[in-house]
MIBAMAR-646497 format. One record per residue (C-alpha): x, y, z. Coordinates in pm, whole numbers. Layout:
! MIBAMAR-646497
X=X | Y=Y | Z=Z $
...
END
This chain:
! MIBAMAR-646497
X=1170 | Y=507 | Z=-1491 $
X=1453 | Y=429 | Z=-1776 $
X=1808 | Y=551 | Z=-1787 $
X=1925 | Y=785 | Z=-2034 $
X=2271 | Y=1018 | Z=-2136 $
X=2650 | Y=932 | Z=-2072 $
X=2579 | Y=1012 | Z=-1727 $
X=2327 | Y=790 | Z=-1653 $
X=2060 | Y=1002 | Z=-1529 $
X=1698 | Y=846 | Z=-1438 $
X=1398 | Y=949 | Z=-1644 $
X=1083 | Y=905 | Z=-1422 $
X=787 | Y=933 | Z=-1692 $
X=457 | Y=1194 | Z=-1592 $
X=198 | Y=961 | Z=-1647 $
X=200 | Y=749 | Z=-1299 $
X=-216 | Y=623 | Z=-1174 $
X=-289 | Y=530 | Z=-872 $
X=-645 | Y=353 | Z=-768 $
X=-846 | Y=622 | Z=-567 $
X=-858 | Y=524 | Z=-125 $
X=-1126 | Y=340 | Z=-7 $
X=-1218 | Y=302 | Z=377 $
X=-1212 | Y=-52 | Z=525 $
X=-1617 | Y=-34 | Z=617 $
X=-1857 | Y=159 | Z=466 $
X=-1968 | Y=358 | Z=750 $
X=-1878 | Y=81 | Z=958 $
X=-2160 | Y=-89 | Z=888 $
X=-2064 | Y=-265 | Z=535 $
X=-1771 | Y=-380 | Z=337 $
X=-1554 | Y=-133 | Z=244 $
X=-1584 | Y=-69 | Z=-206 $
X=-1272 | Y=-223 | Z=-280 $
X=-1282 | Y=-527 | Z=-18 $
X=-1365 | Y=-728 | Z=-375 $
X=-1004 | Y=-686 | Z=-493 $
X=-697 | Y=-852 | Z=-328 $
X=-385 | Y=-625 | Z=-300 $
X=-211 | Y=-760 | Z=-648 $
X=-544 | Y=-648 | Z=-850 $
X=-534 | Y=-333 | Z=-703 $
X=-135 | Y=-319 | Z=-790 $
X=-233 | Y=-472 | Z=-1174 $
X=-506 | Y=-222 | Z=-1200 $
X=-233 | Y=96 | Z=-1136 $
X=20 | Y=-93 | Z=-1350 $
X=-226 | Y=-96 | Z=-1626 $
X=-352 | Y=255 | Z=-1586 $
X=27 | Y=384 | Z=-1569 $
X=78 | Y=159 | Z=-1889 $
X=-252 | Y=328 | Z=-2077 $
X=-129 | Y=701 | Z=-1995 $
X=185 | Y=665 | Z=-2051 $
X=187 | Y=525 | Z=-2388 $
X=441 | Y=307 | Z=-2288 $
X=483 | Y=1 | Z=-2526 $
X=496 | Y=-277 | Z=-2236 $
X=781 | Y=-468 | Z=-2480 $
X=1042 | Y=-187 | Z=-2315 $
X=938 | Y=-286 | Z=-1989 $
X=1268 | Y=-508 | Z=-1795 $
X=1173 | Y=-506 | Z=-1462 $
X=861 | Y=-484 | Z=-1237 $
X=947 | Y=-365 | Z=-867 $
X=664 | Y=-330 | Z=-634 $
X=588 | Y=-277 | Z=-319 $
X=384 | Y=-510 | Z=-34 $
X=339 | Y=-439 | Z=344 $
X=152 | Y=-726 | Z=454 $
X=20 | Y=-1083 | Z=250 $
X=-356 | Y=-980 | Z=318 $
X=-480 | Y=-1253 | Z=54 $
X=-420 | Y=-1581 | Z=-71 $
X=-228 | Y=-1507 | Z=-346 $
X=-17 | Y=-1202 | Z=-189 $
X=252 | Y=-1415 | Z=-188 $
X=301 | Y=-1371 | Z=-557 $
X=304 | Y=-1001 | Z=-489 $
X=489 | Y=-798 | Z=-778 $
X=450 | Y=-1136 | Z=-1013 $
X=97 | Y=-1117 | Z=-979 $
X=58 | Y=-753 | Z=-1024 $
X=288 | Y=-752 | Z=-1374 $
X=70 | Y=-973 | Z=-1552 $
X=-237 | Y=-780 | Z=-1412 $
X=-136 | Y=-480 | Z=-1542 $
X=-37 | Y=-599 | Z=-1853 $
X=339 | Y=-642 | Z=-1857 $
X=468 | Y=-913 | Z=-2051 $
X=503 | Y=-1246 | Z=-1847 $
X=877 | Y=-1248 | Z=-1989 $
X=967 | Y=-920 | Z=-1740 $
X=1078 | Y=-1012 | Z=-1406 $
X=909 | Y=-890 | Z=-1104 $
X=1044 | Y=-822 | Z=-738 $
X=802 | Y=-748 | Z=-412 $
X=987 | Y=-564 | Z=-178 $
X=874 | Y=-517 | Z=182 $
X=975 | Y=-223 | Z=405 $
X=597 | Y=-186 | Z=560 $
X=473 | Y=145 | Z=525 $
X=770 | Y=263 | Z=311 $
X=746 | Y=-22 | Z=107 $
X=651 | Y=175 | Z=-177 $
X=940 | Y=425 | Z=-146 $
X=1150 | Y=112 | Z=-93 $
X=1014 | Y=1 | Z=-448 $
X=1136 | Y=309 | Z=-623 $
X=1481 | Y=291 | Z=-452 $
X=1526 | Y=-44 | Z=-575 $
X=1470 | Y=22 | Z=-924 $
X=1662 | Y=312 | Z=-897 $
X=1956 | Y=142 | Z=-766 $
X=1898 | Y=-134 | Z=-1009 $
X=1964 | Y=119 | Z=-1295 $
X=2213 | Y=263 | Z=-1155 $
X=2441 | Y=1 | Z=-1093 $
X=2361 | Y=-151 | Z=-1441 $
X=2289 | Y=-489 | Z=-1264 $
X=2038 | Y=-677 | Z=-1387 $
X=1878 | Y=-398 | Z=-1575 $
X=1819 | Y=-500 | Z=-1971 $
X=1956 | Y=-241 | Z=-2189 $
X=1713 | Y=-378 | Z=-2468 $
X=1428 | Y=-317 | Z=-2220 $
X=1539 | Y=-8 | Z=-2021 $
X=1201 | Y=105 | Z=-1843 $
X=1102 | Y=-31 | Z=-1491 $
X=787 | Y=-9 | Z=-1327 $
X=766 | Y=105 | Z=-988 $
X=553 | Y=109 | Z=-682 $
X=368 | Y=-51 | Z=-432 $
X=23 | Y=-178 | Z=-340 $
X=-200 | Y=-268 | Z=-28 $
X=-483 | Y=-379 | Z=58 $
X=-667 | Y=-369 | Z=448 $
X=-872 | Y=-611 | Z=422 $
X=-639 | Y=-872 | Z=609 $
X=-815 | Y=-1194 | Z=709 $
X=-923 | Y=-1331 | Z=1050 $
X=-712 | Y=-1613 | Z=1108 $
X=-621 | Y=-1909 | Z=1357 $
X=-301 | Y=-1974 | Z=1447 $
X=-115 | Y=-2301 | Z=1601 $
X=-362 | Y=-2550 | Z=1497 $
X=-195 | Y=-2741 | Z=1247 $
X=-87 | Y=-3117 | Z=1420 $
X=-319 | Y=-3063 | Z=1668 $
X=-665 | Y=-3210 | Z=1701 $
X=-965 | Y=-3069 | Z=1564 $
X=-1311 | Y=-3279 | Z=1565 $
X=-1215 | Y=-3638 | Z=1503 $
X=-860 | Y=-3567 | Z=1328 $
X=-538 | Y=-3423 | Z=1319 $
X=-542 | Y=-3097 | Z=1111 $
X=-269 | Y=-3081 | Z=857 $
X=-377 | Y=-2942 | Z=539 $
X=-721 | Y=-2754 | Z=417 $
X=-981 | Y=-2559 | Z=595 $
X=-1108 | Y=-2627 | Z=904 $
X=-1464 | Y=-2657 | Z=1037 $
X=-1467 | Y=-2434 | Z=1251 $
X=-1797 | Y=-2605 | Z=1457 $
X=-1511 | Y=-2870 | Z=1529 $
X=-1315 | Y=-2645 | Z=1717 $
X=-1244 | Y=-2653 | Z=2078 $
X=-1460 | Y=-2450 | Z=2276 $
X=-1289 | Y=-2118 | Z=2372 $
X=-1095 | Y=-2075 | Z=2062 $
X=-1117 | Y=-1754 | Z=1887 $
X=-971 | Y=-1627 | Z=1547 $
X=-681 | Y=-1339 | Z=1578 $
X=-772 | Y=-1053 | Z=1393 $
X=-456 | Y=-1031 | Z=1164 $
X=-495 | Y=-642 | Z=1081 $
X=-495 | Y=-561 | Z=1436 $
X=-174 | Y=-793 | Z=1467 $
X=31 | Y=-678 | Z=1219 $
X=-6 | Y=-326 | Z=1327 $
X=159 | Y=-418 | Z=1664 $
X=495 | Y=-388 | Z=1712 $
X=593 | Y=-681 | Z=1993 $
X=1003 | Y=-558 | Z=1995 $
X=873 | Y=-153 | Z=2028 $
X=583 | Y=-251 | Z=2267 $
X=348 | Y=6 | Z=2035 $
X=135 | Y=-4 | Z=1765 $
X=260 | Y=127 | Z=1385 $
X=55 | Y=461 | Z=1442 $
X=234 | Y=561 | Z=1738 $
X=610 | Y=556 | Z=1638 $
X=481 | Y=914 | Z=1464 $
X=397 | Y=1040 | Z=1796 $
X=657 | Y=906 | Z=1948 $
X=895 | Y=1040 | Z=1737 $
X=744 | Y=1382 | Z=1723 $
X=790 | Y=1383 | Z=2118 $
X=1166 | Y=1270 | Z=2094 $
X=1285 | Y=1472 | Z=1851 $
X=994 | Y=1812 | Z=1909 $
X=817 | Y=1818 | Z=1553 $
X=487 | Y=1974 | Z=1616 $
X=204 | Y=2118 | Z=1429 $
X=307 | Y=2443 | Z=1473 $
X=224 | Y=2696 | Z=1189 $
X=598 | Y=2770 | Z=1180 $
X=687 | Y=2446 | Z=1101 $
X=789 | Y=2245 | Z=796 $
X=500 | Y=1973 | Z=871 $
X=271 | Y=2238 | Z=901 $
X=342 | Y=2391 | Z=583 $
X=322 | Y=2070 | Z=423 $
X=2 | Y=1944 | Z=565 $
X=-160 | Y=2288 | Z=424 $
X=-40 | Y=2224 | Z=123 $
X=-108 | Y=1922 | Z=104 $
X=-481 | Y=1982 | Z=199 $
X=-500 | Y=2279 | Z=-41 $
X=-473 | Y=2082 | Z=-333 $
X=-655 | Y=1807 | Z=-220 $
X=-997 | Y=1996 | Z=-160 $
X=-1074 | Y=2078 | Z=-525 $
X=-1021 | Y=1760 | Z=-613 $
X=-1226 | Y=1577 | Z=-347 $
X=-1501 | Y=1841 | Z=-382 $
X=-1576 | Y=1762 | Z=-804 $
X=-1461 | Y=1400 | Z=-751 $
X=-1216 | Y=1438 | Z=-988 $
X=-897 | Y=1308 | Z=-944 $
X=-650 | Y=1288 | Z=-1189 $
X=-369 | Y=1067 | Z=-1036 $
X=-623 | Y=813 | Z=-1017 $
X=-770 | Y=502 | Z=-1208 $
X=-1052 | Y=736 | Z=-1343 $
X=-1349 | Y=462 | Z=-1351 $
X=-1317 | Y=434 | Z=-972 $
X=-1276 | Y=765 | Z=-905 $
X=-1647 | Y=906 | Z=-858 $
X=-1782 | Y=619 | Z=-709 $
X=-1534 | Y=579 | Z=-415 $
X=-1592 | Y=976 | Z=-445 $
X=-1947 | Y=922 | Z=-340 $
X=-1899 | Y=758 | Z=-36 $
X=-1595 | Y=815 | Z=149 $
X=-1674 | Y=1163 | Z=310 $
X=-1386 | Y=1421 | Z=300 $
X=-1301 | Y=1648 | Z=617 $
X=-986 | Y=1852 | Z=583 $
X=-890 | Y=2017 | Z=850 $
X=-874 | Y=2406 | Z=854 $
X=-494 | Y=2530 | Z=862 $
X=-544 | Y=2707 | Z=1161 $
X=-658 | Y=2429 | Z=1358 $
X=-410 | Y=2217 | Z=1278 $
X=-195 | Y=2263 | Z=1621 $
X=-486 | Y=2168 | Z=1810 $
X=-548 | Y=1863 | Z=1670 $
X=-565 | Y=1592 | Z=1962 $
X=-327 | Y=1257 | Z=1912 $
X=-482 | Y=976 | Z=1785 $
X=-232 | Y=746 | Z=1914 $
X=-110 | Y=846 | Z=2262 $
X=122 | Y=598 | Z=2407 $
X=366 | Y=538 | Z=2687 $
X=719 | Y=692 | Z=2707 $
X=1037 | Y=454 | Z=2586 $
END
């Protein structure tokens, strides 16, 4: 996105890739195809697919803004940094990771948008920004309050631990399953939808916007999933995730039947 006119309208360029989705396991069975990459390569690899389509000469590039749920890897913490260089944006650009969980992408766009807007720190000799986000599901399994305490014949401060040299009884949290659970809301991420769609009545009914928009949205989808080609994507992914994540839209009609996934208790 640049700025552009006395009026400071926002120019979003057609041209924006995104790397094709990718289940966690591979049938459950194996590692899911793009367990390989941690969430900044799959952030540098839409950067630099944006970058090639675009035509973009990465010199007008000011600012990076990206978008990061969760620090699923070991270098996560460099989150938009990592993904700039990645994707081929000069190391001079700054970079921000913004963090809103699932809207973190959204968040990203906002941020650059607002950044234009009120003309602070946005270069005027660089006016494009990069937007977006990036995530990756393949959070660790991890151990927590163990450092200071005992383990084997020391006192564990820094570096990996042996995990033969662990008390018996101890376990590793799964941090997916963690991070997905609210402790304030007493729910899991996945049910605030149907919570929300009890509180406030949005259902699937055919008369209603979601409806619409979910048969829309399926509509265009199927063409695409059925050739394996998709054209917002990184293409040399595309047919290979294509080939083994199965598709199922659901029929229109049986959209308002649909049992919830996520049934929870009443607030």
């Amino acid at each position: 996105m640049t700025q552009t006119g006395t009026r400071g309208d926002i120019v979003i360029l057609d041209g924006g890739r995104r790397t094709p989705r990718a289940d966690i396991l591979i049938k459950n069975k194996a590692p899911g195809l793009f367990s390989r990459f941690t969430t900044t390569q799959l952030g540098g690899m839409a950067i630099g697919a944006t970058l090639e389509n675009t035509s973009l000469d990465p010199g007008l590039i000011g600012h990076v803004v990206m978008g990061m749920a969760q620090h699923s890897h070991r270098d996560s913490i460099y989150g938009a940094r990592g993904m700039a260089w990645r994707g081929g944006v000069p190391e001079t650009v700054p970079a921000l990771t913004v963090a809103r969980i699932c809207g973190s992408g959204a968040e990203a766009i906002a941020v650059g948008a607002e950044m234009i807007t009120a003309g602070m720190r946005h270069d005027t000799d660089r006016p494009f920004m990069v937007v977006g986000g990036a995530e990756s599901m393949q959070y660790p399994f991890c151990l927590y309050n163990h450092r200071g305490k005992p383990v084997g014949s020391g006192v564990q401060k820094y570096g990996p631990i042996d995990v033969k040299a662990l008390p018996k009884g101890t376990y590793l949290q799964d941090m997916l399953l963690l991070s997905l659970y609210d402790p304030s809301g007493k729910m899991a991420m996945a049910n605030t939808a149907e919570e929300l769609g009890r509180r406030y009545d949005i259902t699937r009914a055919p008369t209603t916007c979601h409806h619409r928009f979910v048969v829309i949205c399926v509509a265009r989808a199927i063409p695409h999933l059925r050739s394996c080609r998709l054209p917002t994507t990184v293409s040399r992914h595309a047919i290979l995730i294509c080939s083994h994540t199965p598709h199922r839209p659901p029929l229109p009609l049986r959209l308002p039947l649909l049992v919830d996934s996520y049934p929870l208790p009443r607030l």
